[in-house]
C-alpha positions as CSV (number, residue, x, y, z in Angstrom):
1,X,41.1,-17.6,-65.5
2,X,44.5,-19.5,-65.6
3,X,42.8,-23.1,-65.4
4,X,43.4,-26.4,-67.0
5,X,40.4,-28.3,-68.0
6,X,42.2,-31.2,-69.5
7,X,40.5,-34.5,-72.5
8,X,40.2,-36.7,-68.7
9,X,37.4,-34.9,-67.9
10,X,35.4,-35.8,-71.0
11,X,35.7,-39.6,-70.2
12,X,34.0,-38.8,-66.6
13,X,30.7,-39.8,-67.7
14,X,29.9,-42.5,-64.5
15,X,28.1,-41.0,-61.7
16,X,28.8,-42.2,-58.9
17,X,27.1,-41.7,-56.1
18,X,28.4,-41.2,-52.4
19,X,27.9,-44.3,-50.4
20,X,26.7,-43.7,-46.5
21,X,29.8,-44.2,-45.3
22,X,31.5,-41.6,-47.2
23,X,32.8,-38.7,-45.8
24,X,33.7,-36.4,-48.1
25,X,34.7,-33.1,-46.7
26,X,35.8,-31.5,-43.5
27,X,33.0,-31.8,-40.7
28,X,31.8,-35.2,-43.6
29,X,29.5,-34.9,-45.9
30,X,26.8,-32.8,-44.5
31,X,29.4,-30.6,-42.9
32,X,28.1,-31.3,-39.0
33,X,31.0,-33.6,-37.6
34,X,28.8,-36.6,-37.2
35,X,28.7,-39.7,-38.4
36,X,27.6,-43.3,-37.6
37,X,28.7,-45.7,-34.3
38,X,32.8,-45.8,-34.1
39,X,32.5,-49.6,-34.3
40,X,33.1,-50.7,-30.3
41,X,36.4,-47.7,-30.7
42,X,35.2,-46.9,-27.1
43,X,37.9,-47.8,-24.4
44,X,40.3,-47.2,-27.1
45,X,44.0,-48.9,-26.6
46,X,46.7,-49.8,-28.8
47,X,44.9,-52.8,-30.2
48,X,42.0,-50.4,-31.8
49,X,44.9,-49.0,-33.9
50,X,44.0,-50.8,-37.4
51,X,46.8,-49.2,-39.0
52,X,49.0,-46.5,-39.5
53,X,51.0,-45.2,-42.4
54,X,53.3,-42.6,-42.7
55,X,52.9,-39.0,-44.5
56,X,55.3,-37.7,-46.4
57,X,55.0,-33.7,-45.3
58,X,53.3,-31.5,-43.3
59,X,49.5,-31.2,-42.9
60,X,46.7,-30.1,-40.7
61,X,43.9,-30.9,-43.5
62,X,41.4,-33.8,-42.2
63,X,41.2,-37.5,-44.3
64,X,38.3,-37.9,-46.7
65,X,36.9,-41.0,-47.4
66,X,35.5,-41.9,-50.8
67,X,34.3,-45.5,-52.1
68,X,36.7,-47.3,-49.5
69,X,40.1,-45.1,-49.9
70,X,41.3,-42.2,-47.9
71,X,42.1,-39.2,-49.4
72,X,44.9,-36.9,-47.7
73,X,46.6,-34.0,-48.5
74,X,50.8,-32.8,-47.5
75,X,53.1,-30.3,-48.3
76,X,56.8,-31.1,-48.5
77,X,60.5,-29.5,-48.8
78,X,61.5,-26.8,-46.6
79,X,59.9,-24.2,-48.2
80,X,56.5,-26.4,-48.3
81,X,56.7,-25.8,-51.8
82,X,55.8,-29.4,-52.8
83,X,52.0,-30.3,-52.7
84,X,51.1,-34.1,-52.3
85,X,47.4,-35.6,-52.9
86,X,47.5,-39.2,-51.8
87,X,45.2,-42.0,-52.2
88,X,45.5,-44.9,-49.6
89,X,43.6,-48.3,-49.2
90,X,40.9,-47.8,-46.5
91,X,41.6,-51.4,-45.5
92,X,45.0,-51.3,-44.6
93,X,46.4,-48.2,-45.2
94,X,48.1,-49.4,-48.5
95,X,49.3,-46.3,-50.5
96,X,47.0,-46.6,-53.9
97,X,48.9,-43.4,-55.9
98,X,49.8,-40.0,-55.1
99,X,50.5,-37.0,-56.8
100,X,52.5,-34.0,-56.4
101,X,52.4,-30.2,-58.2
102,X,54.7,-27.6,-57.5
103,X,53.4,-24.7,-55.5
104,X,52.2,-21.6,-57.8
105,X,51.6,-19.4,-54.9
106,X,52.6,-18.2,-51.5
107,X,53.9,-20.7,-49.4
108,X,54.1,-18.3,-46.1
109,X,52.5,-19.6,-43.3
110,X,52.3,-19.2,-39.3
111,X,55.1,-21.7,-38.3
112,X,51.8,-23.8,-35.8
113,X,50.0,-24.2,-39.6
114,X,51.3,-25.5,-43.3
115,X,50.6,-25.1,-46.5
116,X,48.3,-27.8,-46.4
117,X,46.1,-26.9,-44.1
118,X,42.2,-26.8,-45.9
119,X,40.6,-30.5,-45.9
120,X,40.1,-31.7,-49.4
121,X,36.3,-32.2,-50.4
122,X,34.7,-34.6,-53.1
123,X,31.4,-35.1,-55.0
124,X,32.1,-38.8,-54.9
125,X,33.8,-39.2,-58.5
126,X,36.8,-36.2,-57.9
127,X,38.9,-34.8,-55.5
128,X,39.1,-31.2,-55.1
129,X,41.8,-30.3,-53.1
130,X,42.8,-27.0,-51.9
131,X,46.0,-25.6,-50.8
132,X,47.2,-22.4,-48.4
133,X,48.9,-21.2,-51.6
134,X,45.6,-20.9,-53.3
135,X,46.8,-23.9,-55.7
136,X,43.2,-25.7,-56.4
137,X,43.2,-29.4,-57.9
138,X,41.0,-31.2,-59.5
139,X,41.3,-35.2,-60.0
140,X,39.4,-38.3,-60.7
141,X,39.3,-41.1,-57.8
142,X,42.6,-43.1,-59.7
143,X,44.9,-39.5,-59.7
144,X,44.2,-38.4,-63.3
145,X,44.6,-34.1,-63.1
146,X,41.0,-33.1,-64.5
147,X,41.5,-29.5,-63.7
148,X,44.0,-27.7,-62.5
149,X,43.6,-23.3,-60.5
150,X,46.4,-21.5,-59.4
151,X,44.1,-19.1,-58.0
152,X,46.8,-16.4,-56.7
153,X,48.1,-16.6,-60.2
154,X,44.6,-15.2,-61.0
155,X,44.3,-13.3,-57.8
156,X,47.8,-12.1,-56.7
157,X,46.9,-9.8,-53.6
158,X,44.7,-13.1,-52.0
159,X,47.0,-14.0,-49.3
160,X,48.4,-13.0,-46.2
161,X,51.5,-13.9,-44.2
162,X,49.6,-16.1,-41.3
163,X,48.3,-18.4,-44.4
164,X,44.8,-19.6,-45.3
165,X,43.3,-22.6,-44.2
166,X,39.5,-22.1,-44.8
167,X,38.1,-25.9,-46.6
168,X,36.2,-25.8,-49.5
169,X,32.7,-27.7,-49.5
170,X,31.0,-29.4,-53.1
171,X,27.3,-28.4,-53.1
172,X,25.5,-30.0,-56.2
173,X,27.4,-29.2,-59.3
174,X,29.4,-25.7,-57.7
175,X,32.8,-26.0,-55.4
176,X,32.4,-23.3,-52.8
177,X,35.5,-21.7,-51.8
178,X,36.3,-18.8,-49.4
179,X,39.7,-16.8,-49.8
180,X,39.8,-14.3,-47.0
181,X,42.6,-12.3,-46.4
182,X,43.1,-8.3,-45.3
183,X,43.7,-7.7,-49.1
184,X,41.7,-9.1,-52.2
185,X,39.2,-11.0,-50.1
186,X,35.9,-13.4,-51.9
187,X,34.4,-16.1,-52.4
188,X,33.9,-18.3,-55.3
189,X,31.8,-20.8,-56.9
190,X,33.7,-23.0,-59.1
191,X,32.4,-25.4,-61.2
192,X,33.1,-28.8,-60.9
193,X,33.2,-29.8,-64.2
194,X,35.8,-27.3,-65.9
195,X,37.5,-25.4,-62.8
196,X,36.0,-22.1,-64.1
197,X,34.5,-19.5,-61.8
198,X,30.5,-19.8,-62.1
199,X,30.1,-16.7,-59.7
200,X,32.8,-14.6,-57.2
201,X,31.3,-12.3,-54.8
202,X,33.6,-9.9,-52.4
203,X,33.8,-10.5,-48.8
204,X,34.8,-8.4,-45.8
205,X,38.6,-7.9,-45.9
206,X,40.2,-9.5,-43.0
207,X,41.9,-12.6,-42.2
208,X,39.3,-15.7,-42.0
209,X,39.7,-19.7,-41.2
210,X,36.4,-20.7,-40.8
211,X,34.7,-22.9,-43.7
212,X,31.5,-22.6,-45.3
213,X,29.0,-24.6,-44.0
214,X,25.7,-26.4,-46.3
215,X,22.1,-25.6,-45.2
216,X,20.6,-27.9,-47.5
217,X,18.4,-26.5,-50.7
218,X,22.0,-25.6,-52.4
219,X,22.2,-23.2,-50.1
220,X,25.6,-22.5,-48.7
221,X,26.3,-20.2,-45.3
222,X,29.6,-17.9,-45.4
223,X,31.1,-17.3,-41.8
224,X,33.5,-14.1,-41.4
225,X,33.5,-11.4,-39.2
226,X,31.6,-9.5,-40.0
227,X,29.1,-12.1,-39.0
228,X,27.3,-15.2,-41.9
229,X,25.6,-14.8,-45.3
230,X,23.7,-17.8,-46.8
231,X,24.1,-17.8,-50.5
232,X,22.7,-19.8,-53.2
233,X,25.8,-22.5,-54.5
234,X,24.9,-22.5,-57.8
235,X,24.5,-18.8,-58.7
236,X,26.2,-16.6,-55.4
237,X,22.9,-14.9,-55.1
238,X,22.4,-13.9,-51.1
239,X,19.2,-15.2,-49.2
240,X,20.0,-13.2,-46.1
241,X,22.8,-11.9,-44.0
242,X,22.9,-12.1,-39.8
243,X,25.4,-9.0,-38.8
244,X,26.4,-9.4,-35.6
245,X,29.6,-10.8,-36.4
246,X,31.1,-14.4,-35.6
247,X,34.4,-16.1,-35.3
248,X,37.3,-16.4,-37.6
249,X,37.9,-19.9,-36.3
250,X,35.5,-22.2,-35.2
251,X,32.7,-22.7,-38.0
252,X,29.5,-22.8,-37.6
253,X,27.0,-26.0,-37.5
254,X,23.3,-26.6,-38.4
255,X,20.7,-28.9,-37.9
256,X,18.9,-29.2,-40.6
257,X,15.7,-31.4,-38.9
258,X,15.1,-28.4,-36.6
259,X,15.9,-25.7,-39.2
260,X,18.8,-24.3,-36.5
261,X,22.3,-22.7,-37.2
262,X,24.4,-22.2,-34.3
263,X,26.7,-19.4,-34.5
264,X,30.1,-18.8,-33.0
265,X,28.8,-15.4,-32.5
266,X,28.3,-13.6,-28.8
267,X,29.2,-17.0,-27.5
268,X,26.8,-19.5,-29.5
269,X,23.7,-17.6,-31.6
270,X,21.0,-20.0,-32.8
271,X,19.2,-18.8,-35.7
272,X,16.2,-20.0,-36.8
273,X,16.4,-20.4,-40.7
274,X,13.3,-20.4,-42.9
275,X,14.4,-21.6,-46.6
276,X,11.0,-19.8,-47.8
277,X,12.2,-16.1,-46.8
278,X,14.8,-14.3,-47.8
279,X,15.0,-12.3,-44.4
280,X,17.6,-12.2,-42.0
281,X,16.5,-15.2,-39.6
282,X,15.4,-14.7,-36.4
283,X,17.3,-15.3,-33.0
284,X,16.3,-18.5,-30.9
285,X,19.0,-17.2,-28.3
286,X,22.2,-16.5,-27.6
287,X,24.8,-17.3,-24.5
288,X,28.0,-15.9,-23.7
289,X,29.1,-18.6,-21.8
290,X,29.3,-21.1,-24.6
291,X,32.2,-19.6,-26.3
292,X,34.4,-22.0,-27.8
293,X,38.0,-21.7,-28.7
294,X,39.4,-23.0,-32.3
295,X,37.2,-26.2,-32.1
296,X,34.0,-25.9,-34.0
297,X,30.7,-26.8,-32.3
298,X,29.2,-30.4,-33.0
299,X,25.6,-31.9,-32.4
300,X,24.5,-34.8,-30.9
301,X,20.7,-35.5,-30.8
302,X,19.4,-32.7,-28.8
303,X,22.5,-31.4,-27.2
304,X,24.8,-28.9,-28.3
305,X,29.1,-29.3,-27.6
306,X,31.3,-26.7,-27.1
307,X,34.9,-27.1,-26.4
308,X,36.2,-23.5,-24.7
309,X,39.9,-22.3,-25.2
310,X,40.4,-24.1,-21.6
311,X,39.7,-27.6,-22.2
312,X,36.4,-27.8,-21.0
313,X,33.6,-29.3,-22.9
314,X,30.0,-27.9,-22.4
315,X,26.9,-29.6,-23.2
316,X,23.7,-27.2,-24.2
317,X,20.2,-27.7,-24.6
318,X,20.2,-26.8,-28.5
319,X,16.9,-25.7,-28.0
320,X,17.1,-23.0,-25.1
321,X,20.8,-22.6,-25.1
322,X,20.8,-23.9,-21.2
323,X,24.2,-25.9,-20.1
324,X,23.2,-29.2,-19.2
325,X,27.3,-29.8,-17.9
326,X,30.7,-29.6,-18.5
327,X,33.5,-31.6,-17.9
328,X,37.3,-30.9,-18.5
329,X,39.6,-32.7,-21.2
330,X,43.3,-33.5,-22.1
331,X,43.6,-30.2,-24.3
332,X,44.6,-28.1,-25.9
333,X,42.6,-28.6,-29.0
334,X,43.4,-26.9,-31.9
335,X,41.1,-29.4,-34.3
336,X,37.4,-30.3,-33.8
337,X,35.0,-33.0,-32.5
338,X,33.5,-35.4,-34.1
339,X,30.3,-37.7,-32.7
340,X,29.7,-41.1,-33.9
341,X,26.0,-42.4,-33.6
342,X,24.8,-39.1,-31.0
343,X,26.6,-40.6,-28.1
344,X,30.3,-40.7,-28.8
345,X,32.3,-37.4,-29.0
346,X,36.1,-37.9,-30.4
347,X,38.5,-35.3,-30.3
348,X,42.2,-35.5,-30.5
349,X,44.1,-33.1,-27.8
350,X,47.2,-30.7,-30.1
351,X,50.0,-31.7,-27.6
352,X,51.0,-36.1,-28.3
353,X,47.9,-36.3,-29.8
354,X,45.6,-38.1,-26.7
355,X,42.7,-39.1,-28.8
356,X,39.9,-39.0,-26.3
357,X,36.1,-40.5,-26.3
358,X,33.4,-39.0,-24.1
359,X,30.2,-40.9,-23.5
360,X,27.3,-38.7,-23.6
361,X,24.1,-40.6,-22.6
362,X,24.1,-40.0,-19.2
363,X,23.7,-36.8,-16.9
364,X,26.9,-36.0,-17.2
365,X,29.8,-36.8,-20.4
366,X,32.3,-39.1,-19.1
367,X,35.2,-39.8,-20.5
368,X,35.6,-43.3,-21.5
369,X,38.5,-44.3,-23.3
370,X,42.1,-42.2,-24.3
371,X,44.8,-43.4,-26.6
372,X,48.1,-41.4,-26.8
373,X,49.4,-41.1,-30.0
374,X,52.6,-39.5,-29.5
375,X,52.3,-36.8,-32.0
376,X,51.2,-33.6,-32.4
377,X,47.8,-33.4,-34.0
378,X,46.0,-30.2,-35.1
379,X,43.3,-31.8,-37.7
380,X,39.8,-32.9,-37.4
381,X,38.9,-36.5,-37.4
382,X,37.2,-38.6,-40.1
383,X,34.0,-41.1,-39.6
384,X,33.5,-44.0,-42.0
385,X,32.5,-47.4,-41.7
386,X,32.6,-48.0,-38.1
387,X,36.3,-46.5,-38.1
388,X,38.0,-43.2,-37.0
389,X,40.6,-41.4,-39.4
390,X,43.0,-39.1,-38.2
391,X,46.7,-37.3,-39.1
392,X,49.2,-35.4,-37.8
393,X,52.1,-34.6,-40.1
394,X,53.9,-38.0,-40.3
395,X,51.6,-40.4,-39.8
396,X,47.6,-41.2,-40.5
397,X,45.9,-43.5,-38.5
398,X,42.9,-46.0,-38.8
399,X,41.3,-46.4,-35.5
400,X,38.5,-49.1,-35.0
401,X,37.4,-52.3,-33.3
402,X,39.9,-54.4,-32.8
């Protein structure tokens, strides 16, 4: 292992815990997309726009939020061989520090992605941000470098020429990453502390961009192709396997209060997970038509959201699979809902980034409030404190109540 651990991390003795309104990696904390009310962001027009401040690079990676700052990553220069973590004021969008590294690895990517693409995740005292060049950093909440990974420096074949844009997620004291590629593919557990791998397991080798997902109990599920494995975060030992195979895109979501993981597999797959067994689970059901395109499914009470690769967002009984209706949005989408508070869905449409809010109390989702941006978004919004986040590549916003 080429890492860094460096004195700073010896000094890290406060534990801090995540506050509610934290949301500190892609899909938040728990990894669902949903988080509390949006705060009265409903009809949204230019006077719910709190702030904005501009970005100095490229990046589809969503905003974290952590103790009342926003966390971001960027890639800059032509070659995106420049790697920016910056730390802005929650409040007003005040620029706290940033920090930049030089790339160590690949910087090839599709010309629609970047080099930072995978949504930086934290444990509520460190930022552990990832980049498409398999660069991983480690720092505390004021910038100091704890750690530092170039993982293709350690794994040279782990890339391919579309790039990599799969988000690590923190689950207790291990940093779960996937690195799949048609070459050297696996996952990793890293350890949060030192940057050092705690367990690496193969994975099937073709090209992946979903993320991993937390099923609660440490127990992490792995989305690829060939379908998901749950593994245990801590150690990389497998608790069961579904083989049916799943998307490359969309991730999966669970509800933990029903024990439920809906696949992006044969349209949407609920499995009904047992944290007792270490069997495959069982299928609640499965439905073709639900198939989404590259957003990943989101919850909201008892209904299930699925945006296809035309627009169009369904609504599913999550317990029998059964469309309940669909409307049709602004699209195209290329990142994923969120819901704030089980009624509100947000998603922000790729071309001048129309960020649009569906109500979804009634028979039917209606569309309720649209604010056009003007820029191209790819990423996934950010929930805290009554307040949306969201990026394209030169600006992030602060949406909320005026």
């Amino acid at each position: 292992m080429r890492g860094l651990p460096l004195a700073a991390a010896a000094i890290l003795s406060a534990t801090q815990a995540p506050a509610a309104d934290d949301w500190l990696q892609f899909r938040g904390t728990d990894t669902t997309g949903g988080g509390p009310p949006a705060g009265g962001a409903v009809e949204l027009t230019e006077q719910h726009i709190a702030w904005r401040s501009p970005l100095p690079g490229r990046g589809l990676s969503s905003p974290i939020v952590v103790g009342g700052r926003v966390f971001v990553t960027a890639a800059s220069t032509p070659d995106q061989g420049r790697l920016h973590v910056i730390c802005l004021d929650a409040s007003d969008g005040a620029v706290l520090w940033e920090r930049q590294f030089w790339a160590t690895g690949r910087t090839m990517c599709h010309q629609k992605t970047c080099v930072a693409a995978p949504t930086p995740a934290s444990d509520g005292r460190r930022i552990y941000a990832l980049f498409s060049t398999n660069d991983l950093i480690c720092l505390d909440l004021e910038g100091d470098l704890v750690w530092l990974r170039g993982l293709m420096q350690d794994y040279p074949n782990a890339s391919n020429s579309l790039g990599l844009a799969t988000s690590p997620v923190v689950a207790g004291g291990t940093l779960v990453v996937q690195i799949e590629n048609d070459a050297d593919s696996f996952a990793a557990g890293i350890d949060t502390e030192t940057g050092a791998n705690k367990w690496k397991i193969p994975r099937t080798r073709r090209a992946n961009w979903s993320s991993p997902v937390l099923l609660g109990g440490g127990v992490v599920a792995l989305q690829g192709s060939a379908g998901v494995t749950a593994i245990e975060a801590a150690n990389g030992r497998e608790r069961w396997s579904y083989g049916e195979g799943a998307s490359t895109i969309p991730s999966s979501v669970v509800d933990t209060g029903t024990g439920t993981l809906y696949v992006p597999s044969n349209g949407i797959t609920a499995l009904s997970l047992d944290p007792a067994r270490d069997a495959p689970p069982p299928i609640l059901w499965q439905q073709n038509t639900l198939r989404p395109g590259t957003a990943s499914p989101v919850l909201a009470g008892d209904k299930l959201l699925v945006i296809n690769r035309a627009g169009v967002l369904n609504a599913a009984d999550a317990k029998t699979g059964e469309r309940l209706w669909r409307i049709r949005l602004e699209g195209p989408f290329s990142g994923s809902p969120v819901v704030a508070g089980e009624r509100h869905l947000y998603v922000a449409s790729e071309r001048g980034g129309l960020l649009q809010c569906v109500d979804l109390e009634g028979e039917e989702g209606v569309v309720v409030g649209s604010l056009k941006l003007g820029e191209t978004i790819l990423g996934t919004p950010a929930l805290s404190g009554g307040a949306l986040y969201l990026r394209s590549d030169g600006q992030l916003w602060k949406v909320s109540a005026p």
